[in-house]
C-alpha positions as CSV (number, residue, x, y, z in Angstrom):
1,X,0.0,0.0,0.0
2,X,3.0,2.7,0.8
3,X,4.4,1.9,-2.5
4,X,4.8,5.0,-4.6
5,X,3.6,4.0,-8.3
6,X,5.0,6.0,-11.5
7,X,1.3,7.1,-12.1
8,X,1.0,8.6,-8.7
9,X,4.0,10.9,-9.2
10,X,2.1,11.8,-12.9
11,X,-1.1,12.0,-11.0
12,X,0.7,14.7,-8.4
13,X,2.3,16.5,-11.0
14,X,-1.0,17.3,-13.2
15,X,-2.9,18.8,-10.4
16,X,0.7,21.0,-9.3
17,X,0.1,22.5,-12.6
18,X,-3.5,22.4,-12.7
19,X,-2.9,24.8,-9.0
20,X,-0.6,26.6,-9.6
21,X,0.0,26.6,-13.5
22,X,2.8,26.0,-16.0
23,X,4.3,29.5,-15.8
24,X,4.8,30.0,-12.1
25,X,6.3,26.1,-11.1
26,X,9.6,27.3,-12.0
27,X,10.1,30.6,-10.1
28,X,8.4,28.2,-7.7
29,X,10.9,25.3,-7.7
30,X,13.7,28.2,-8.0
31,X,12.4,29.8,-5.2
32,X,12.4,26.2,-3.2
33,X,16.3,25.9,-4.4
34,X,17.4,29.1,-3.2
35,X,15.4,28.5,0.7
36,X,17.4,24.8,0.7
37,X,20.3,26.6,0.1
38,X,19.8,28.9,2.9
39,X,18.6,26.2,4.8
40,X,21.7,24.2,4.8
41,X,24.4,27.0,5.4
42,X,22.6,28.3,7.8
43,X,22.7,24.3,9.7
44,X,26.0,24.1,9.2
45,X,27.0,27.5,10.7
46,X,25.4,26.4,13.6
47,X,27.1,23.2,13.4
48,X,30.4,25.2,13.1
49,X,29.3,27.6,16.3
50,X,28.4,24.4,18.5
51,X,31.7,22.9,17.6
52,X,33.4,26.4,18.2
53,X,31.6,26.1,22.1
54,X,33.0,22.7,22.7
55,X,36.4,23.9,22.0
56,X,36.0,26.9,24.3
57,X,34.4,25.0,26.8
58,X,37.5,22.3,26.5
59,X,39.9,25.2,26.6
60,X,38.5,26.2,29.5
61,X,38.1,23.0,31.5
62,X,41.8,23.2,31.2
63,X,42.9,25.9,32.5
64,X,44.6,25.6,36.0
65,X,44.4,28.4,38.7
66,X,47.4,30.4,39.3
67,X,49.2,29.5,42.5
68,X,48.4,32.1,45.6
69,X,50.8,34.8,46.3
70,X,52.9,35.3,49.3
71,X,50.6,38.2,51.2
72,X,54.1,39.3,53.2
73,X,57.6,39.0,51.2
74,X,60.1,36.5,52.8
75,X,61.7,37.2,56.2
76,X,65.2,39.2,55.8
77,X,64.2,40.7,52.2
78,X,64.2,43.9,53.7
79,X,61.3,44.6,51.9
80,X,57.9,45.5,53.2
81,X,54.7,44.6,51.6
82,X,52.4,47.1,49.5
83,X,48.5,47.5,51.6
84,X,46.3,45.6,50.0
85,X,43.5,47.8,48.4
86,X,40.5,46.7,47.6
87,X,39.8,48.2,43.8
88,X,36.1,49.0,44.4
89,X,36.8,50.8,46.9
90,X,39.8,52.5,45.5
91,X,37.6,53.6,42.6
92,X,34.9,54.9,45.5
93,X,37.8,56.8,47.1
94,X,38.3,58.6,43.3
């Protein structure tokens, strides 16, 4: 029964051009071609963005956290420490 028979394709294209006429079916299947066409670039650019998130989110699942800084330099460096200033509140104080 799903079998699709040469005469039903003939059948299907008669009444397309008894609708719609002999004229306009080729700006019609033009105008089909042309939407695939956006269609498909526009699938594969979102392809190409997903695969361009996966490598961002790889990159930065592997990123490692710096190592903490000293807060006071070694002892007998001579050297004291800058305050530590909080930068929202330095740009408050400005």
């Amino acid at each position: 029964m799903g079998a699709l028979k040469p005469w039903h394709i003939a059948v299907l294209v008669v009444v397309l051009i008894l609708l719609f006429g002999a004229k306009r079916l080729p700006d019609a299947a033009r105008s089909l071609g042309r939407s695939l066409r956006i269609i498909k670039a526009e699938t594969k650019g979102l392809a190409d963005d997903d695969k361009d998130l996966a490598e961002k989110a790889d990159a930065q699942a592997a990123r490692q956290p710096l190592p903490p800084q000293p807060a006071t330099p070694p002892a007998g460096s001579g050297q004291s420490a800058p305050p530590v200033v909080d930068p929202v509140q330095r740009v408050r104080e400005h």
